[in-house]
C-alpha positions as CSV (number, residue, x, y, z in Angstrom):
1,X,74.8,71.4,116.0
2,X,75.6,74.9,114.8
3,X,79.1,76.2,114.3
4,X,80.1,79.6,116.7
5,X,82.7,82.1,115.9
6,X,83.5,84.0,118.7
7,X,86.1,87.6,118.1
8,X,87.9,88.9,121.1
9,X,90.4,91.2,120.4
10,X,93.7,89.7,119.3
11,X,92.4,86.5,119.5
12,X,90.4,84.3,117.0
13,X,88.0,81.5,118.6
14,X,85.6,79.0,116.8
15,X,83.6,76.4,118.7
16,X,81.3,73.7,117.7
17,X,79.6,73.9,121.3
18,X,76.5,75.5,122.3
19,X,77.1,77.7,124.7
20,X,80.0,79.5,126.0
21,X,80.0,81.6,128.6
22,X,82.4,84.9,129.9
23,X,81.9,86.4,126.4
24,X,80.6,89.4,125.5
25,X,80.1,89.6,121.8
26,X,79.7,86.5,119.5
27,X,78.0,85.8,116.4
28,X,76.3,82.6,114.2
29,X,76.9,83.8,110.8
30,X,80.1,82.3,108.8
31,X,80.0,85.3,106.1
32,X,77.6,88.5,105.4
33,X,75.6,90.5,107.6
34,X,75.2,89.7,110.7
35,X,71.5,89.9,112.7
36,X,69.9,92.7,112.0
37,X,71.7,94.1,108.9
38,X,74.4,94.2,111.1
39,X,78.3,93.7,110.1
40,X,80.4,90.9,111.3
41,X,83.3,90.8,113.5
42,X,85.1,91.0,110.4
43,X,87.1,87.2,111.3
44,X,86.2,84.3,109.0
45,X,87.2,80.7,109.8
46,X,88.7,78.6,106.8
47,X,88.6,76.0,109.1
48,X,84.6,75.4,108.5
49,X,83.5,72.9,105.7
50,X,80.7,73.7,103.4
51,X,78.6,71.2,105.3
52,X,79.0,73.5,108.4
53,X,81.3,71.3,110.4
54,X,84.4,72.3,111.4
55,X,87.7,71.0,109.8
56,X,89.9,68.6,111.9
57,X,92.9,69.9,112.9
58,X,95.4,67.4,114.0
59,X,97.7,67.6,117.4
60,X,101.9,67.4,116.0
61,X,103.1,64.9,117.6
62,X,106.1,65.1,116.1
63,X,108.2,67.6,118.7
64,X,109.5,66.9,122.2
65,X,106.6,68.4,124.8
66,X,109.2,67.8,127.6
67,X,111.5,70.3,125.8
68,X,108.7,73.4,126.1
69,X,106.9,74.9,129.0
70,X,103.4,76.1,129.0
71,X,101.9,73.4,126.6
72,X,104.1,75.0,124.0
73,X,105.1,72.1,120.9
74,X,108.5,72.0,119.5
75,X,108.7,73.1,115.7
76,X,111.5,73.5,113.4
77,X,111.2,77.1,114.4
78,X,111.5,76.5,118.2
79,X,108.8,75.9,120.9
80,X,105.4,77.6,119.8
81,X,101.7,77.5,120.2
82,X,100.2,75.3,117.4
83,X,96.7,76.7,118.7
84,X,98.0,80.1,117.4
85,X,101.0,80.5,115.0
86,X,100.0,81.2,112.0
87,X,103.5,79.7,110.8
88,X,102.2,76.3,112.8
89,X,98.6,76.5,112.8
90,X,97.4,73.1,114.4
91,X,100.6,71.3,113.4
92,X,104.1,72.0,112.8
93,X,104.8,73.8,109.1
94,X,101.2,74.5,108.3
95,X,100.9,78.0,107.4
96,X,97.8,80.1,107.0
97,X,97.4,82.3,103.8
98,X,95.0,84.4,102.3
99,X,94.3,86.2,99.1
100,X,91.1,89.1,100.8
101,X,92.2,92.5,100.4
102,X,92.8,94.4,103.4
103,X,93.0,90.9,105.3
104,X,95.3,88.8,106.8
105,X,96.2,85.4,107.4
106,X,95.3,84.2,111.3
107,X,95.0,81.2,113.4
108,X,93.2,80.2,116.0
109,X,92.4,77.1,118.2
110,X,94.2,74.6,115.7
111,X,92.9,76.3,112.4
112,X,93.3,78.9,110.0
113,X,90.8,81.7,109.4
114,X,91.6,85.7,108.2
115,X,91.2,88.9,110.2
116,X,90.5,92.4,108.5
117,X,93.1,95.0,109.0
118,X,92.9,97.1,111.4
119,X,89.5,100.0,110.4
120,X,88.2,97.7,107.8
121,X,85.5,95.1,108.6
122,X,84.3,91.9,106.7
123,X,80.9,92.7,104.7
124,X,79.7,90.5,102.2
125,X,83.5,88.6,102.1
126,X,85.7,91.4,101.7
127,X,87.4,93.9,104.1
128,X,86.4,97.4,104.1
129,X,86.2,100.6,105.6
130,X,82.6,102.0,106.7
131,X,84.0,105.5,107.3
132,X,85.1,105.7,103.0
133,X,83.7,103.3,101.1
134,X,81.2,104.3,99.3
135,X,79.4,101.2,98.8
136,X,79.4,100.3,102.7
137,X,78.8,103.7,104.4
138,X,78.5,103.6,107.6
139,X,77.4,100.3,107.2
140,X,77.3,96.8,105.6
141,X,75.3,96.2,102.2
142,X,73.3,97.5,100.0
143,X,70.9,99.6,102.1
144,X,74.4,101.8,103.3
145,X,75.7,102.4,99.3
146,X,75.5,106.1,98.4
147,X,74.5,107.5,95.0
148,X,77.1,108.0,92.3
149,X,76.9,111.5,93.0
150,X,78.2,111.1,96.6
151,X,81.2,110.3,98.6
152,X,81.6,108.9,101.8
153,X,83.0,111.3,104.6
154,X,83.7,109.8,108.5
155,X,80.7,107.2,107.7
156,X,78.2,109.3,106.0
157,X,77.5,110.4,102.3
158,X,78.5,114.0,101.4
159,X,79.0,115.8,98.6
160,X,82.7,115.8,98.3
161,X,85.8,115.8,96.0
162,X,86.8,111.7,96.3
163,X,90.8,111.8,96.8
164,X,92.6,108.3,97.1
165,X,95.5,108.4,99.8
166,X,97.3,105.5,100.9
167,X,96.1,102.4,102.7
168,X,95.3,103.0,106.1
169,X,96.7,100.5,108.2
170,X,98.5,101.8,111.4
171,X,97.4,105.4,111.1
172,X,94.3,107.0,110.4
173,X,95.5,108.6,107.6
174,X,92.2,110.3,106.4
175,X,92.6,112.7,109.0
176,X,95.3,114.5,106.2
177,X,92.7,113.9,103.3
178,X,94.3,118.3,102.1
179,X,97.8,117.4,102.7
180,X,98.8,115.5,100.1
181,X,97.9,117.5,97.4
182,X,101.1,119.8,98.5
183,X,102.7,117.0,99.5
184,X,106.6,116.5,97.8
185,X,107.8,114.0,95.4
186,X,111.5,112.7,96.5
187,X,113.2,111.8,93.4
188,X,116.8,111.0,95.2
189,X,118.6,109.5,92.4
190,X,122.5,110.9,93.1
191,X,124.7,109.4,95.4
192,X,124.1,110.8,99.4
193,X,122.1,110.0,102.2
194,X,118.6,111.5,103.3
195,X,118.2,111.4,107.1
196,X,114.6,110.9,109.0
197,X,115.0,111.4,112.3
198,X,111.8,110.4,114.2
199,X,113.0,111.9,118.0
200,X,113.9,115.2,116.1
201,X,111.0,115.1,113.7
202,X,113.2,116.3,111.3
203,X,114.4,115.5,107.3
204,X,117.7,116.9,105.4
205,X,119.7,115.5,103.0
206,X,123.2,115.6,101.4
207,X,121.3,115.0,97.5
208,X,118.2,114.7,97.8
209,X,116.0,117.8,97.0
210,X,113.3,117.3,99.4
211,X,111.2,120.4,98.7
212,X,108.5,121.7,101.6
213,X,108.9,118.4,103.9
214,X,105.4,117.2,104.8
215,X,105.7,115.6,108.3
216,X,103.7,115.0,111.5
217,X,105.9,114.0,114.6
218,X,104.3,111.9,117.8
219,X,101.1,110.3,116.0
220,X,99.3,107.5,117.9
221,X,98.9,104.7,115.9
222,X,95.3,103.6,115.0
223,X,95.5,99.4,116.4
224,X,96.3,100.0,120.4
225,X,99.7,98.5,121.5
226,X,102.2,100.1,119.8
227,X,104.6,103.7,120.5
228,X,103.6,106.7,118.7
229,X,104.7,107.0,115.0
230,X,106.8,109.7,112.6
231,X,104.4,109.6,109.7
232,X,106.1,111.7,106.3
233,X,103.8,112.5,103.3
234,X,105.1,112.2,99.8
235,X,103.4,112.2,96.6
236,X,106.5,109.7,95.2
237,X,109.5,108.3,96.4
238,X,112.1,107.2,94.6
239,X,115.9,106.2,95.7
240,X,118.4,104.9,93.3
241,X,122.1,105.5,92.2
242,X,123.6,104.4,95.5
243,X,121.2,106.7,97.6
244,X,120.4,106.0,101.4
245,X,117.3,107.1,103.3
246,X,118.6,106.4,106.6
247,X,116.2,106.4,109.3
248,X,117.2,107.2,113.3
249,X,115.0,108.2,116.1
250,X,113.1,107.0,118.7
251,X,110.0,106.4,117.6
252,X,109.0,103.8,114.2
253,X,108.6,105.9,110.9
254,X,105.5,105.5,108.5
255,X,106.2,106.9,105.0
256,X,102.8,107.5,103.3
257,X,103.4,107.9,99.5
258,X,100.1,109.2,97.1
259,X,102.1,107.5,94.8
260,X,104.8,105.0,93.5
261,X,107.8,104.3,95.4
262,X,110.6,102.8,93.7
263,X,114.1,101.6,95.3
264,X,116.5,100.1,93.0
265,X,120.0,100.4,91.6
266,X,122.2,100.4,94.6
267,X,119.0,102.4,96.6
268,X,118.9,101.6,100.2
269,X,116.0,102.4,103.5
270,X,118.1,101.2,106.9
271,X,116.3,101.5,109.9
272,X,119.4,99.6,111.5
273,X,120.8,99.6,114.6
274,X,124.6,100.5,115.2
275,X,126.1,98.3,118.1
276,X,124.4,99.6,121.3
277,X,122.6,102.8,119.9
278,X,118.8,100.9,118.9
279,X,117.3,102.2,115.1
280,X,113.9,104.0,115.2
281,X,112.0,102.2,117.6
282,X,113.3,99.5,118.6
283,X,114.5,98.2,122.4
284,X,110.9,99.7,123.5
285,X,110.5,97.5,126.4
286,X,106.8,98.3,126.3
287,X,107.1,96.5,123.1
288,X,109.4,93.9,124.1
289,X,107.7,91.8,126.8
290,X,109.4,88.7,126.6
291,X,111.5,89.1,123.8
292,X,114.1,91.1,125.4
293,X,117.3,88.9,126.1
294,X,117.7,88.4,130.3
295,X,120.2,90.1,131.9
296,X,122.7,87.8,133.9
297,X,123.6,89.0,137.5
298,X,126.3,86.7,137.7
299,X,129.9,88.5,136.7
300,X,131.5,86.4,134.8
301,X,128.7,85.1,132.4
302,X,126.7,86.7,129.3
303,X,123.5,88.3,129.0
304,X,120.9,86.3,126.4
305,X,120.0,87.7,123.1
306,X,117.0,89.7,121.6
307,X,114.0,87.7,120.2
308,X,111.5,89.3,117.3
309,X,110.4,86.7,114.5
310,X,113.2,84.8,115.7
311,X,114.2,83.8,119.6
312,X,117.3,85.0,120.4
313,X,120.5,82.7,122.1
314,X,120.9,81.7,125.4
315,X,124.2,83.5,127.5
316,X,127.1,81.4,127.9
317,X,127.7,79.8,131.4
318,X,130.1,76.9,132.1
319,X,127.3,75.0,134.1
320,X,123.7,74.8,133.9
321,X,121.5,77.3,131.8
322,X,122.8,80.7,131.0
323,X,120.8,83.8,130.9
324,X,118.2,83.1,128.3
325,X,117.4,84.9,125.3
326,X,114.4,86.5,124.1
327,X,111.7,84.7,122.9
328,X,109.9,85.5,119.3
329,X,106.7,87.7,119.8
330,X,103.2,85.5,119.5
331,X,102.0,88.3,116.9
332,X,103.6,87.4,113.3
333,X,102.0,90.8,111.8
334,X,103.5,94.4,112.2
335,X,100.1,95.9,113.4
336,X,100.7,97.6,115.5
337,X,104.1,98.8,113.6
338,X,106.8,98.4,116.5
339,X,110.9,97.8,116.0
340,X,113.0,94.9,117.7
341,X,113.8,94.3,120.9
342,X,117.4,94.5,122.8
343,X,119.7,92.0,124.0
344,X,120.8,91.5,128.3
345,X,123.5,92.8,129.3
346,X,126.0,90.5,130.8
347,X,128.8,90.3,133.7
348,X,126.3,92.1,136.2
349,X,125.6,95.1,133.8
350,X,129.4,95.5,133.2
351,X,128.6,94.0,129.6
352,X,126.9,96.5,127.5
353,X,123.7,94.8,124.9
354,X,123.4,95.5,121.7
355,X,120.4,97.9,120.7
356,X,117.2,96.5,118.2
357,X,116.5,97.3,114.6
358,X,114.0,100.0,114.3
359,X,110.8,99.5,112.6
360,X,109.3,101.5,109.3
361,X,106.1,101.1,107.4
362,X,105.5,101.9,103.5
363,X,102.3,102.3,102.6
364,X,101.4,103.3,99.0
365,X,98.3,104.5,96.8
366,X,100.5,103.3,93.7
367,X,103.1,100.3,93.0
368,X,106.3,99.5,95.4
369,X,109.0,97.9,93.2
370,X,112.2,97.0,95.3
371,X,114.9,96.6,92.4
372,X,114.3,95.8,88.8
373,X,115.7,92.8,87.3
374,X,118.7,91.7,88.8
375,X,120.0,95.7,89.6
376,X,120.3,95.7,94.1
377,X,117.6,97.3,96.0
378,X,117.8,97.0,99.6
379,X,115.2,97.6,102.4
380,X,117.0,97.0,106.0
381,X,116.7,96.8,109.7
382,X,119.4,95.4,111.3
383,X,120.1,94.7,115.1
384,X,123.3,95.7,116.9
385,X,126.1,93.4,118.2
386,X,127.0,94.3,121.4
387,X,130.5,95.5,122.4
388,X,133.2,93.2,123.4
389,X,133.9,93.8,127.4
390,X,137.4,95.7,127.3
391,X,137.7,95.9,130.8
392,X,138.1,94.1,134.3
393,X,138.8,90.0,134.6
394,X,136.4,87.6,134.1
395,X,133.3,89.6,132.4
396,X,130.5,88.4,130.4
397,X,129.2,90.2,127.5
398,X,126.0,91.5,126.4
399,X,123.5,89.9,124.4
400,X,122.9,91.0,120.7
401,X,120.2,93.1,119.6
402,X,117.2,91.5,117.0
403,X,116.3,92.4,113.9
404,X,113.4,95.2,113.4
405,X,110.4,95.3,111.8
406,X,109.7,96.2,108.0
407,X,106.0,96.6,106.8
408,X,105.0,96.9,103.2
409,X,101.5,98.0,102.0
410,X,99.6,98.9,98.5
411,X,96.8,97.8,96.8
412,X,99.0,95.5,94.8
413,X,101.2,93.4,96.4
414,X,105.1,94.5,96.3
415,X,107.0,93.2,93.5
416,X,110.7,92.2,94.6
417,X,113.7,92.4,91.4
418,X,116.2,89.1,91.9
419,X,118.5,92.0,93.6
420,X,115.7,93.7,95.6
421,X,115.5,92.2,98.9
422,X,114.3,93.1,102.8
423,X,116.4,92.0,105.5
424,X,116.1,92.6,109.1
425,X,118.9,90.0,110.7
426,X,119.9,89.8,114.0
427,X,123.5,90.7,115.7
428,X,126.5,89.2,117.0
429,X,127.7,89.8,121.2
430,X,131.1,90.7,121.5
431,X,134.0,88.5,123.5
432,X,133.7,88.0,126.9
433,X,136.5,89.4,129.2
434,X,138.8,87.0,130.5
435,X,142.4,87.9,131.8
436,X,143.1,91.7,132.4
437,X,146.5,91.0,131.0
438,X,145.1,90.6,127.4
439,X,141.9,92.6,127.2
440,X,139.8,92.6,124.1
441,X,139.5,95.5,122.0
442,X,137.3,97.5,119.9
443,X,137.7,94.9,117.5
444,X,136.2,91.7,119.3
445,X,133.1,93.2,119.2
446,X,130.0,91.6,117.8
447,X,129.1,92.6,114.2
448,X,125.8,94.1,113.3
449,X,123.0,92.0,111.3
450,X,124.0,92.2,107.3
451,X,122.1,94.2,105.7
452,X,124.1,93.3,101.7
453,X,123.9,89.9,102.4
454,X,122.0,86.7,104.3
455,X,124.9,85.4,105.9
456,X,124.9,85.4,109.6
457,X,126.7,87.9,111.6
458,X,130.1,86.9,113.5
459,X,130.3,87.1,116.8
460,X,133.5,88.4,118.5
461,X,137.1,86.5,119.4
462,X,138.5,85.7,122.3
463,X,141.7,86.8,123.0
464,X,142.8,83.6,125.3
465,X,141.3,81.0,127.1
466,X,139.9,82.7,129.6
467,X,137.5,84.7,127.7
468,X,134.7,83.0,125.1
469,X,134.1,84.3,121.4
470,X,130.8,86.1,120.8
471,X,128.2,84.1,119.4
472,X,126.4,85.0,115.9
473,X,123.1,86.6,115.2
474,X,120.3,85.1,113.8
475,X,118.5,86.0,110.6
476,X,114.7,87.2,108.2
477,X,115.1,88.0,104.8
478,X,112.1,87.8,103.1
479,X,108.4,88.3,103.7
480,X,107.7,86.4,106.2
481,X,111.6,85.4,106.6
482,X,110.9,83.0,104.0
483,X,114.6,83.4,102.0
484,X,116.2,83.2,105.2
485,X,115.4,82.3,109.1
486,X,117.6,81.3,111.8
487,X,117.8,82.1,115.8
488,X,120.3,83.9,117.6
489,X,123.1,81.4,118.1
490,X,124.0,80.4,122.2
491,X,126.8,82.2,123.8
492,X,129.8,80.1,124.6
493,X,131.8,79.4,127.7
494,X,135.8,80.2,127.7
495,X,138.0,77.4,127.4
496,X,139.4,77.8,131.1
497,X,136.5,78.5,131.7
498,X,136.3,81.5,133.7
499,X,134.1,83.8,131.6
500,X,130.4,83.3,128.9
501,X,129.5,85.7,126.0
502,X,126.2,87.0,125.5
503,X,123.8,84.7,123.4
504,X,123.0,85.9,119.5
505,X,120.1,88.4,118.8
506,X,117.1,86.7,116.4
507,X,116.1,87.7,113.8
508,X,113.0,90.5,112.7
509,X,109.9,90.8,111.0
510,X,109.1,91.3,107.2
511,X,105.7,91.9,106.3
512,X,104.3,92.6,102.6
513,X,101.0,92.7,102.2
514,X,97.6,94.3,100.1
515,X,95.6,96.6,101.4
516,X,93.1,99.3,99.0
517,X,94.0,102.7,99.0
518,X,91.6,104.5,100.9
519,X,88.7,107.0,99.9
520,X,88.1,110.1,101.4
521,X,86.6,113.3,100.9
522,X,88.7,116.3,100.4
């Protein structure tokens, strides 16, 4: 019995049956062309053996079934879908990796495999792109290469100037193949802070001489799902000496670099929320289904936290199951590039949430170094704690907001100093309200995710025992939030108890990966 691979959009299938039906599109080869010279779907499965048969992938046993809904499995991380999760692919801790260029790791029914980024497709074992490589133009193999003399232009060969320009991953970014040439090289190495605000479309600076800025505002993102995109073009980037590029908006921002980007000595890029106010693209409910902590209707109790790469906590309600908090998105990958999502307000709307991290891609031609040694370098996007409730008797609060989303992407992979670090941790909720004779302040509020450090952040006090302290936020640092991980914590009930605050927002999503700079014609 042959093996079948089967691709559907934003899902991976293999079978060992011989028929399925409801499909449109399938093929029979592992690797290679396809029938007819054709490409493949550009998925391959790990999970099939060299004698054709498929790899077994064993059911974890391990976690409580009755504890998840929806044939969901308990893992260290919370309830998941071992058929999918390519952090628990086919059993609790196994994670899928892979070392193909413009790939990335997937799961699907129980076993790993890889999937080509988005515009690239699998020919002959790699990822590429049939609209610029010259090699595969227009096509896979051979039969498609052009002569030495040629480039490859939207799929065909044409005499052209060849100009490299940065990996192509969320935009199409061939489409400003002329740009870059006049593109500007940011060399911010004083002390200041460089703005980007994606809703204005606009850059200044304090420090920074940023020379003709080279920006497009409202871009749709190549890999459908995702909001439109501020994409800046820079021919270098570098920010040391205490700089910050602080990025604000409504929309995530792409920084395409012909070039090396450098952060290190004290340099900082925060697309970080502040308390309810979201960073660049985050709390996009189109981008938040499920993940955005519930709102509690009930007055005195607390909204639940934002979820992103890590769920966020549950409201706090003296009795029964507070509002819950927002689970983790299924898709571990920042394709499409989208920010964090926002926590539920508490006490019937009267408690404010806290807003999401934004969301911001790098994607460079050259190297990305993120601190040197052991000098700090700091790449951010942290969610908002939500506001204590200073107001009324008996109020819950709000829900923190998650982390955001980070994306990193050059042909080489980026290299990370001891000091150089991405974090994109979740926030604390503020105290809940409880008597109106002793009402919180500014200061109960919940703190925002750390971006200098992994610790977690502290949720606000309670000023007596009628009101409940906030609860903390969770945490990602690291690719993958491998050097740190932890959910939004639950929200608490006051000791009386006459009031809950809002749950703790989870954690973001850190993603470093390599991806060829593309070729185009200019």
């Amino acid at each position: 019995m042959g093996m079948l691979r089967v691709s559907l959009p934003g899902a991976l299938l293999w079978c060992g049956c011989s028929a399925i039906t409801g499909l449109s599109q399938y093929s029979e080869q592992a690797s290679g062309d396809g029938p007819g010279g054709k490409p493949d779907s550009g998925i391959v499965d790990d999970a099939i053996a060299d004698d054709g048969m498929a790899r077994d992938v064993n059911d974890d046993t391990s976690g409580d079934a009755q504890s998840c809904s929806n044939s969901l499995t308990v893992c260290a991380s919370g309830c998941t879908s071992i058929a999918n999760d390519v952090n628990n692919c086919g059993t609790c801790g196994n994670t899928c990796t892979t070392a193909v260029t413009n790939a990335q790791a997937a799961c699907g029914d129980g076993g790993c495999g890889i999937a080509c980024n988005a515009g690239y497709t699998l020919c002959g074992g790699a990822c590429v792109d049939f609209q610029t490589d010259k090699n595969n133009c227009g096509g896979c193999g051979a039969t498609f290469a052009c002569m030495s003399s040629l480039g490859c232009q939207s799929g065909s060969c044409a005499s052209c100037t060849p100009v490299s320009l940065p990996p192509s991953v969320n935009v199409d970014v061939t489409q400003w193949a002329t740009k870059f040439a006049a593109s500007p090289t940011w060399n911010c190495n004083a002390s200041g802070t460089t703005t980007i605000d994606s809703n204005a479309g606009t850059v200044t600076s304090t420090s920074c001489s940023l020379g003709t800025v080279d920006v497009t505002n409202n871009v749709a993102q190549s890999v459908s799902g995702g909001p439109s995109v501020m994409v800046v073009r820079l021919q270098g980037l570098t920010v040391t000496n205490g700089h910050v590029l602080a990025l604000k908006g409504d929309k995530p921002v792409v920084l395409l670099v012909a070039g090396d980007v450098v952060v290190d000595l004290g340099g900082r890029i925060d697309a970080g929320a502040t308390g309810k106010s979201a960073g660049p693209g985050g709390s996009l409910s189109a981008n938040c289904a499920g993940s955005t902590g519930t709102s509690e209707s009930g007055r005195q109790w607390g909204g639940g936290g934002g979820g992103f790469g890590t769920a966020g906590g549950r409201g706090g309600k003296s009795s029964g199951s507070g509002a819950a908090g927002g689970t983790a998105s299924t898709s571990a990958n920042l394709q499409p590039l989208r920010g964090g999502c926002a926590g539920g307000t508490g006490g019937a709307g009267a408690g404010a949430a806290g807003g999401a991290g934004g969301a911001f891609e790098i994607s460079a031609t050259g190297t990305i170094t993120i601190g040197t040694g052991s000098n700090v370098a700091i790449l951010s996007a942290a969610g908002g704690g939500s506001p204590a409730v200073t107001t009324g008797q008996n109020v819950g609060s709000g829900g923190g907001g998650s982390g955001g989303g980070i994306l990193l992407v050059s042909p080489v992979v980026a290299s990370f100093g001891s000091g150089g670090v991405a974090r994109v941790h979740g926030a604390a909720s503020g105290g809940s309200e409880g008597c109106s004779c002793n009402p919180e302040t500014s200061a109960d509020n919940g703190q925002d995710g750390h971006s200098a450090d992994n610790t977690a952040a502290t949720g606000g006090r309670a000023a007596d025992v009628n009101a409940a302290a906030g609860a903390n936020g969770g945490l990602c640092a690291g690719a993958g939030c491998a050097n740190a991980s932890a959910s939004g914590a639950n929200g608490a009930a006051a000791q009386a108890p006459n009031s809950g605050s809002g749950g703790g927002g989870g954690g973001g999503r850190i993603q470093v990966i390599a991806s060829s700079a593309t070729a185009a014609c200019n």
